[in-house]
N, C-alpha and C positions, 0 to 999 in steps of 0.2 A: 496184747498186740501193741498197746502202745506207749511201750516198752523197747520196742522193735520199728517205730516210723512217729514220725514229729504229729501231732494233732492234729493240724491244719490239714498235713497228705493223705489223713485217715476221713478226716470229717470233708476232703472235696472228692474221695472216690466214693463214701458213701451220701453223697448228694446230699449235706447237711450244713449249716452254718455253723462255724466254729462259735460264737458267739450265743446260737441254740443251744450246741452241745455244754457249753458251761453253767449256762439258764438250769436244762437239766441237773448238771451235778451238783448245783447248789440246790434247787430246791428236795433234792436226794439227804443231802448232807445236812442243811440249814431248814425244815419247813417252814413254809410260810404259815401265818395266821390261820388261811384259811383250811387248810391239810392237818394244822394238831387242832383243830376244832374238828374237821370230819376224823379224828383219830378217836378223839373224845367223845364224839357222839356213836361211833362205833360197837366201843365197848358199852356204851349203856343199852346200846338196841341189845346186843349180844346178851346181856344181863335179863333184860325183857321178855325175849324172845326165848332166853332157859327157865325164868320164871312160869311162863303159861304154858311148860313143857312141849316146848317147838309148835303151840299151835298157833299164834297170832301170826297175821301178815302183817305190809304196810300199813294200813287202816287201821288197824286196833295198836298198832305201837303207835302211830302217829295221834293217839288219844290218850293212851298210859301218858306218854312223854310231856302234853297237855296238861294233865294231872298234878306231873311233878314240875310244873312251872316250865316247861322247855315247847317252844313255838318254832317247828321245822317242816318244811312243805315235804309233804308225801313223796313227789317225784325223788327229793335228795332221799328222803327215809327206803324209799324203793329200791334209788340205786347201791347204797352202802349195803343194803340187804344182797345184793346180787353178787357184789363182791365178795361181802361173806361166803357167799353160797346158803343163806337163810330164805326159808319161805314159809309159808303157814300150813298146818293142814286142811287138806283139801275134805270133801265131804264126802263118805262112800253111797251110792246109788241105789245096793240092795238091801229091801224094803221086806221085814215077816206082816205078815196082816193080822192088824191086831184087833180090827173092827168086824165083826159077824154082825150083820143090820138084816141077814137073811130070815125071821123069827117072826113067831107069832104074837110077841108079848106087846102090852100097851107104850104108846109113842108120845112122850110130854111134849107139850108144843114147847116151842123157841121161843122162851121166854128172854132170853138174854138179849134179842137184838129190839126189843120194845121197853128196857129200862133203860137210866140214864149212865154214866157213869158211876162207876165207886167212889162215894168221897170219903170212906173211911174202911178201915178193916171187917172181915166179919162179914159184908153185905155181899158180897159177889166172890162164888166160888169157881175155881172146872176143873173139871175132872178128865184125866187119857188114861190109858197105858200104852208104855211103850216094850220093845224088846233090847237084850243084852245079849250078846253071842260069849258062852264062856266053851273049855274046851270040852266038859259034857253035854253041852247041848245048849239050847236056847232059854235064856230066864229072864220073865217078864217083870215090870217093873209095874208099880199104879202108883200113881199120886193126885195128890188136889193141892192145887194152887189158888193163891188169894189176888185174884186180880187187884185190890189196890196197892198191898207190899210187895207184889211178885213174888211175896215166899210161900215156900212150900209148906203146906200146914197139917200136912196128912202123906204117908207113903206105906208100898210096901211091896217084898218081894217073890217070889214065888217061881217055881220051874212048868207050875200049870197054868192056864190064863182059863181063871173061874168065876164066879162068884163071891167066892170068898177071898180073893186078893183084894178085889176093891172095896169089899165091906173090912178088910183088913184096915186100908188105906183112912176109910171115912171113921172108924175106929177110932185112928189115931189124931183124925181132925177133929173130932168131937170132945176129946179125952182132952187136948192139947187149947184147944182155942172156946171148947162151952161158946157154942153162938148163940144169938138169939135167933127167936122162931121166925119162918119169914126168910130167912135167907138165901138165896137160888145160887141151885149147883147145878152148872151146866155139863154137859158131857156129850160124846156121840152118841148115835142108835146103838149101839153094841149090845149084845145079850144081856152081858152082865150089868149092865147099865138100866135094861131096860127089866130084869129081873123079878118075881115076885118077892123077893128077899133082899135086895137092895132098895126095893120100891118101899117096902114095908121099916127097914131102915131110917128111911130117908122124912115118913111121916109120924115113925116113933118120935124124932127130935126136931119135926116142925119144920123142917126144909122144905123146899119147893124147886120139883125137877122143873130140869128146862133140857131140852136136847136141840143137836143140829140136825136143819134138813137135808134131806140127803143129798149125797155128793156135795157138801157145803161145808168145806176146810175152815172157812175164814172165823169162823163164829169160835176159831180152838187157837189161833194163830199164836195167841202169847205163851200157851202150855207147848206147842209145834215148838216154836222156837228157844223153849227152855233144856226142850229133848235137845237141838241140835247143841249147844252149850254143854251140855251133859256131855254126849257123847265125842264129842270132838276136843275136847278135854280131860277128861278123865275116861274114858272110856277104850277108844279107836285103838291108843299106845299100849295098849297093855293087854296081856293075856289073864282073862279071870279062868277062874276055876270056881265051881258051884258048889256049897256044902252040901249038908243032909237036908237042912233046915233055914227057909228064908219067911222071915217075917217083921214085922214090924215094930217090937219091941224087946224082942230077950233074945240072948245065943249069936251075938252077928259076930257073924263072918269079915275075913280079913277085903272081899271084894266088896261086902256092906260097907265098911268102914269109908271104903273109897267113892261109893257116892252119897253115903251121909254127910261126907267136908261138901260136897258142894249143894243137898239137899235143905241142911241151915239147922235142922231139929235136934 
């Protein structure tokens, strides 16, 4: 069009300064400082943001970026995310129950919330299981976590939620880490928790249960929040498929593999 009418006659029918309109075409043509910096910070979210396989938002780029020495206020991190069209995964809502506390078997008191902190490895363990949706059906996951490393020092996987997963799990924490005696492993009421055979386990190598009271999350909070990490990560993106055979040391499967990278052992 303006091609066809002088600039000025274009830019006073569309109610604009002609002096605007050249502001525009230069900072089009010539960017300013501040435009190849938000160019450059772009691609690194984008870099970021394909690294944790689309799941970070704002907030966790804005602390990678921290990491690598770069100091930018979330609001900008938000907005260049928007124009990307980048956002994080969100967290899905349905829940398998993975806790049976309906049983008749003996209940360890809550030892966990009358010690002090961990100041070393070894002293303070907990124990969950969680669930995995693959497209044969549901597979349970169990592990124990070391409250002072936050690593995981025992797991294991299974298409049943028994007994024997979680003696699977304390298996591999006992093989792997040899604790000393004394050591309290916390966990929920859950059957298999509360078990004549995980009980018996557990005083074969000198542990000492501790459980939550009931309806009382908090007392699991940092194993809670490892599940979400797992899952929203490595999980959520992808379609598993279940072997024959899920356990904890021999035969793993190609969907094992996938939360062994982020399990540590």
């Amino acid at each position: 069009m303006k091609s066809d009418y002088p600039i000025l006659i274009l830019c006073e029918h569309l109610e604009v300064s002609a002096s605007g309109y050249y502001d525009w075409l230069n900072r089009r043509t010539a960017p300013g400082p501040r435009a190849l910096a938000n160019q450059t910070l772009a691609q690194q979210i984008k870099a970021i943001h394909a690294q944790s396989r689309q799941t970070y938002g704002s907030p966790r780029i804005v602390d990678e970026l921290r990491k690598q020495g770069y100091r930018h206020g979330r609001n900008r991190i938000a907005r260049l995310m928007r124009q990307a069209e980048l956002c994080g995964r969100q967290q899905r809502r349905y829940r398998v129950q993975t806790t049976d506390s309906n049983h008749d078997q003996p209940i360890a008191p809550n030892y966990l919330a009358q010690v002090p902190k961990a100041t070393a490895p070894n002293q303070l363990w907990v124990a969950d299981i969680t669930y995995i949706e693959t497209r044969e059906g549901w597979l349970y996951l169990a592990a124990i976590l070391d409250l002072y490393s936050r690593k995981i020092v025992g797991w294991a996987m299974c298409q049943h939620i028994d007994t024997s997963l979680v003696l699977k799990a304390l298996a591999m924490a006992l093989l792997h880490r040899q604790p000393p005696a004394s050591l309290l492993i916390h966990s929920d009421r859950g059957v298999q928790y509360a078990s004549a055979d995980y009980r018996q386990a557990l005083a074969q190598a000198g542990l000492v249960a501790s459980m939550s009271r009931k309806a009382n999350c908090y007392d699991n909070a940092t194993m809670e929040s490892f599940w979400s990490t797992l899952k929203l990560e490595l999980v959520y993106r992808r379609t598993l498929h279940r072997g024959r055979r899920h356990h904890s040391s021999h035969n793993i499967k190609p969907h094992q593999i996938l939360v062994f990278k982020i399990l540590g052992n």
